[in-house]
Structures are given as C-alpha cells and as structure tokens.
C-alpha positions in Angstrom: 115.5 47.1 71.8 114.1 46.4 68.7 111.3 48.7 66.9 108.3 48.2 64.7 108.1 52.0 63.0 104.0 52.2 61.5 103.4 49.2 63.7 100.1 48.1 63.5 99.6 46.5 60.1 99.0 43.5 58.5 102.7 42.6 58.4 103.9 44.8 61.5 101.5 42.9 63.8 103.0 39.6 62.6 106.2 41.0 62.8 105.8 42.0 66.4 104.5 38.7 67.2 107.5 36.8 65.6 110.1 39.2 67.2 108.9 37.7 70.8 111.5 34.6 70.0 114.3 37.2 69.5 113.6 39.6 72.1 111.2 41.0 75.3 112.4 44.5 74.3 109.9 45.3 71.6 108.7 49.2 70.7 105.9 49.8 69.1 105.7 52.8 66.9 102.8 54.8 65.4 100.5 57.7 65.5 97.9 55.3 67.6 100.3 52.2 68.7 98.5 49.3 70.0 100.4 46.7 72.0 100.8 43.1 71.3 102.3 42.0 74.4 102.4 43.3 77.7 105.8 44.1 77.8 105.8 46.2 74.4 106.8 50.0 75.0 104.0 52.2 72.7 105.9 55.4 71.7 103.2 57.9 69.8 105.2 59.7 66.8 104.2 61.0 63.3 107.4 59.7 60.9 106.7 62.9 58.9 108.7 64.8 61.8 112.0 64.3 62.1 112.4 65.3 65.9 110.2 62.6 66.4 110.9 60.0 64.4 114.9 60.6 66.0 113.3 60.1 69.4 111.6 57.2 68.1 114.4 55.2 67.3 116.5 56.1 70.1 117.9 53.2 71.8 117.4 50.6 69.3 119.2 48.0 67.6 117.4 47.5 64.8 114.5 49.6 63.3 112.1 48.1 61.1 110.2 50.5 58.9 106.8 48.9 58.3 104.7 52.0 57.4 101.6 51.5 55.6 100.0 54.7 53.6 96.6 55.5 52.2 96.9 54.1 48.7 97.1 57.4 46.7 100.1 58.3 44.2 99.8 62.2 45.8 100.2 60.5 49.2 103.3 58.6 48.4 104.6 61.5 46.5 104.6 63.7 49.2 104.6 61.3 52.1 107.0 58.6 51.5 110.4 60.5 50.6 109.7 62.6 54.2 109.5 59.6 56.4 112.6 57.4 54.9 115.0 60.8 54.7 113.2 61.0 58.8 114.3 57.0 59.3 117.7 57.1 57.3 118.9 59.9 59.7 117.0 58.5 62.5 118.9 55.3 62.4 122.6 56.9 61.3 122.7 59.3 64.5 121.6 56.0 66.7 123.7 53.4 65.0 120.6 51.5 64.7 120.1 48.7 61.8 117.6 49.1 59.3 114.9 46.8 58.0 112.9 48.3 55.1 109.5 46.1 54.5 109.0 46.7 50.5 107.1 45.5 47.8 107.9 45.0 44.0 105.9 48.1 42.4 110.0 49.3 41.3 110.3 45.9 39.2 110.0 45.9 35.4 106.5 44.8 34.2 108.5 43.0 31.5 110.1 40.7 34.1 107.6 39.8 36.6 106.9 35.9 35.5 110.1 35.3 37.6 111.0 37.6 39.6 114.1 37.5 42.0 116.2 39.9 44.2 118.4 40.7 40.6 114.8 41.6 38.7 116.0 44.8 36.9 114.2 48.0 38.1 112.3 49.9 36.1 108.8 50.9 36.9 105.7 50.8 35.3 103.7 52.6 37.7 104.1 56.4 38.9 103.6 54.5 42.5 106.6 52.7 41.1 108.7 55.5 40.7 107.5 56.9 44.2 109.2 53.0 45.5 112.1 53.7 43.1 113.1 56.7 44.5 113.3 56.0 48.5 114.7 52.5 47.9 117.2 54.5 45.7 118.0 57.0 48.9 118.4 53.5 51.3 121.3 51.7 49.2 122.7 55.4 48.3 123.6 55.2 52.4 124.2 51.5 52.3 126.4 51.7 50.0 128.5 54.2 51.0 128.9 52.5 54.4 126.8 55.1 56.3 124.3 52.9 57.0 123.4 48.9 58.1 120.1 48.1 56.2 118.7 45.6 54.4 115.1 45.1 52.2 112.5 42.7 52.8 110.8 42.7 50.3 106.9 40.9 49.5 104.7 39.8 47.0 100.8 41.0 47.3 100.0 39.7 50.8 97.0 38.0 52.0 96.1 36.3 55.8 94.3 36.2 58.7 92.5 39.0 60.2 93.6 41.8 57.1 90.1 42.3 55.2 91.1 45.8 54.7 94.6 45.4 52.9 94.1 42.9 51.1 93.7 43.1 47.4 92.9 39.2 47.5 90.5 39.8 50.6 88.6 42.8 49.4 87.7 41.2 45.6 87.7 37.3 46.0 87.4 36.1 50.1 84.7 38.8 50.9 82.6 39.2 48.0 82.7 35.2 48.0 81.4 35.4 51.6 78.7 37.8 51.0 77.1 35.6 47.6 78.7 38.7 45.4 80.8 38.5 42.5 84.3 38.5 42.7 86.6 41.2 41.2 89.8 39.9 39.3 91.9 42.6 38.4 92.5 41.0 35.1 92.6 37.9 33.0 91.7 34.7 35.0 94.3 32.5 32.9 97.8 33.9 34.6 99.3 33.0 37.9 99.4 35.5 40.7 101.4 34.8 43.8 100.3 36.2 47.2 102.6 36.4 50.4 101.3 35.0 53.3 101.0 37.6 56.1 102.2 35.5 59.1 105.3 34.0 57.0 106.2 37.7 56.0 106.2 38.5 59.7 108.5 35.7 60.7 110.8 36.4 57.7 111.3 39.9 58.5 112.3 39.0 61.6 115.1 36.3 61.2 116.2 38.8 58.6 116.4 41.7 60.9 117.9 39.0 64.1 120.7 38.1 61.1 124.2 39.5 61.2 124.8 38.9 57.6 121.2 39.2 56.6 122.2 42.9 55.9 123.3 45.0 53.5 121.2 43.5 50.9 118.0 42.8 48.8 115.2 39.6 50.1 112.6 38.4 48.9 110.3 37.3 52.0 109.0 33.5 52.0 106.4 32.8 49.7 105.0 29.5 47.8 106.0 28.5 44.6 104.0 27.3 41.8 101.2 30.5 42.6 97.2 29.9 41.4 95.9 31.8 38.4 92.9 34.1 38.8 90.7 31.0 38.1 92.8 28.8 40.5 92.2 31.5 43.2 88.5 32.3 42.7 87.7 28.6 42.8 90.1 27.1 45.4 88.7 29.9 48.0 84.9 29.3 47.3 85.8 25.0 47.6 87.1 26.4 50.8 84.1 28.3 52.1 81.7 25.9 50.6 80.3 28.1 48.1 79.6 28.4 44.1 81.6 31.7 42.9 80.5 33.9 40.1 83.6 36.1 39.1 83.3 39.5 37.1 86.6 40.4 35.3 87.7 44.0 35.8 89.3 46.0 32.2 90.8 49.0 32.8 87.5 50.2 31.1 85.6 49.2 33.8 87.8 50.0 36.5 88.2 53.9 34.7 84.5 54.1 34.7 83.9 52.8 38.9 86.9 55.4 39.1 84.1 57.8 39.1 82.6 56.5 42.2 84.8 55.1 43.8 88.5 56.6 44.1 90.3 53.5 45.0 89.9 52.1 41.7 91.6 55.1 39.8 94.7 54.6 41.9 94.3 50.6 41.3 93.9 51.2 37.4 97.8 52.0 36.9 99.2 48.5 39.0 96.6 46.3 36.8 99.4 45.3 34.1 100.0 43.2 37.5 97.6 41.0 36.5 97.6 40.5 32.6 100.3 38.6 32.7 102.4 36.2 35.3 103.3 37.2 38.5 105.7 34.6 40.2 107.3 35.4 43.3 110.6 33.6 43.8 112.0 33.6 47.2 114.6 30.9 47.1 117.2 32.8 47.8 115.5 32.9 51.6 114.3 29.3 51.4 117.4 28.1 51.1 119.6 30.2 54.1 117.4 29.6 56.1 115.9 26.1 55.5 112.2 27.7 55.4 109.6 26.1 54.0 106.3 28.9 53.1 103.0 28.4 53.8 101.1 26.8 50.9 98.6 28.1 49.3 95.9 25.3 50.1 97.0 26.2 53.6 97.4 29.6 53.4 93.1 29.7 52.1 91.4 27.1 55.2 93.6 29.0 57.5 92.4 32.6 56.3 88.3 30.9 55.9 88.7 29.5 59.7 90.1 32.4 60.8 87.6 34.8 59.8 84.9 33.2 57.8 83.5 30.7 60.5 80.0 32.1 60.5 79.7 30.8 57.1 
C-alpha cells in the first residue's frame, strides 16, 4: 500500500496517477478525498489529529506527505508543525517510509541563482522559517535512524488543470486569456524556473519506489536554462496567440492591493523571489535516473491546449 496524505492537489493528483506503474494499492488521503482510479481506497482524515492521521497510514509502505495549506504565515504557523509531528509518529509506529513534497522557501535568498540540494538554509521569509522548522523535525528522526524519509523537493510549479495554485497561472496564463494585464512579481529581466506539475508527480514517485532514493535531499525534475519574466510573459501569449501587456508588481503596489486583497500581503514577503535569479538545478535527479524534464516551450502549448482551447 502506498498513500497520498492531502491527496488532491496539483502535484498529489499527478503523483497518484504516476504511482499506477508502481502499484494497484493506492490510498488516497484527505478531508474530502477524490479518487483517481477505481481501485484507489479514499480514507477521510484531518492530519491535525493524531488518532487519525495513525489510522491513516496504517498498512502502508510508503507515505507521501503532499499537503497543501491556505497560503497564510498564521496558517503554517499553527498548522504545519501539528501535521508533520502527526506524520513523523504516524509513519515510526507503522514502519512506513516517508516522502516529504517541499519547496525551497528554507533556502538563502543569497543563493537562489543556483540552487542545489547543498543550497545553505537560511530563510528569508517568516513562511521560510515555518519550512525550516518541520524539515528540521524530519532529518532530526532521519538522522537518528528512527525514521526512512526522504525530500522532494520543487521549484514554483505550473501545469495542466491548476489555475488555482499556480503563481504562473493566476498572473501570466489567465490574465493573458482574459485581454488583462499580467502580474510579474518583479523585475522582468531575471530568470525564474517553474516545475512542471506532471514531471513533479512522476519524480516523487520513482523517488518514493527507490530503495536508496532515501534518507536524503532531491530536487524534483525541472528544465534548465529557465525564462525571465519577459521570456515568460511573451512565450505564453505567442502560445495563445495573443499581444500581452504586463504590469510589474513593487512591493509598493503589492502593500497597497494588500488592503483589498489579503493574498497579496502574504505574497509581499516571498517577492525577493523574483528580483533576482531563480535557477532550479535538478541534476542530481537527471542524472540517477536518466530523466529528461519537460521543457519549457513544451511545458506552455501543453498547459494552453489543456485548458485554454476556447481561445
């Protein structure tokens, strides 16, 4: 048995769907789990409590925590430590692996124009130190031999069928699609890698399906040689067969829509993410496993004919 715990996101559905090749004993996991095959088992649990989270991941081999929460600092804060101490134990009293899906908000901002599984830690963000502290209480157990995990960790993602999660959706694909002006968090002039959603899925998989995949730090298959903010903006409205005007957003700005819209005060602190280069490496994947991303021109017609065919 294998389990998807806060299946039902952009990278959990891919996940489950990739996992199909490894097994037919696939759990689903969530407070409102949905399957993706007929075979999956849906087990309805709230991560928060620990009684259920143990039940949960009862009879599995391998647990993949793939939890997505509303994007809120006070949320993390309070939300995040609960449900890894919750998996942790979960996973020690089964003797079940552990996959943690993570994303870079612990690396410097001083070393993000290359970063690799070594990029020295030291956040920038107060969601940062929120990531800090539970990957902190994950290699704590792993490495004092409590525990089997490993990290899997992504870029900002971007795909088919995610126009909700998306940073790259929400501001560039969508407001392209609807004649508005994009939203770049930043200067147009630096690169910005993006993760694409289905190769995340399939990566986390052969990671968690890899006997000595564990025990340490991934970065999940992404292209090299990202697009700047320019590249993006441009490349995706070529795509769609559209003109596209972009507005860039200063922290100025983004304090002052703060007022009416709460997202962007949480987005305000991650937006040294874009003022300066944001390259991905995940060589250290490519190369075990002879994996080859999807690129990025790819990565864009496949997202527009996905979910832009009206246009």
């Amino acid at each position: 048995m294998q389990t998807i715990l806060g299946s039902g996101g952009a990278i959990g559905n891919e996940l489950a769907k990739a996992l199909k090749e490894y097994t037919s004993d696939i759990r689903l996991v969530s407070r409102n789990p949905q399957a993706i095959h007929d075979t999956d088992e849906l087990v309805t649990a709230d991560l928060t409590n620990a009684d259920e989270t143990l039940k949960a991941v009862e009879g599995s081999d391998v647990a993949y925590l793939a939890i997505g929460l509303p994007y809120s600092y006070k949320v993390w804060q309070e939300v995040w430590p609960k449900v890894m101490r919750n998996t942790i134990d979960a996973c020690k009293a089964h003797n079940t692996k552990l996959v943690f899906i993570d994303n870079i908000y612990m690396y410097d901002p001083n070393h993000l124009a290359d970063m690799t599984e070594t990029t020295p830690i030291n956040p920038g963000s107060k969601k940062g130190e929120v990531r800090k502290e539970i990957l902190k209480m994950l290699m704590k157990e792993v490495d004092a031999g409590s525990l089997t995990a490993l990290v899997a960790r992504c870029a900002d993602y971007y795909g088919p069928g995610i126009k909700a999660t998306s940073m790259l959706t929400e501001t560039v694909f969508s407001k392209i699609a609807n004649n508005e002006k994009t939203n770049w968090l930043g200067p147009l002039n630096f690169k910005h890698s993006f993760t694409y959603v289905p190769d995340a899925g399939k990566g986390t998989a052969i990671l968690g399906n890899t006997a000595d995949a564990f025990n340490q730090v991934w970065h999940l298959p992404t292209a090299a040689n990202p697009l700047t903010g320019q590249e993006w903006t441009d490349s995706i409205a070529q795509a769609m067969g559209k003109k596209a005007k972009t507005m860039v957003l200063t922290k100025f700005i983004a304090s002052i829509m703060g007022v009416f819209m709460p997202v962007m005060k949480e987005i305000r602190e991650m937006m040294y993410q874009y003022d300066r280069e944001y390259v991905f490496n995940s060589e250290k994947f490519e190369d075990k496993f002879n994996f080859t991303p999807t690129s990025y021109d790819d990565g864009i017609a496949e997202i527009v004919a996905a979910d832009y065919t009206e246009l």
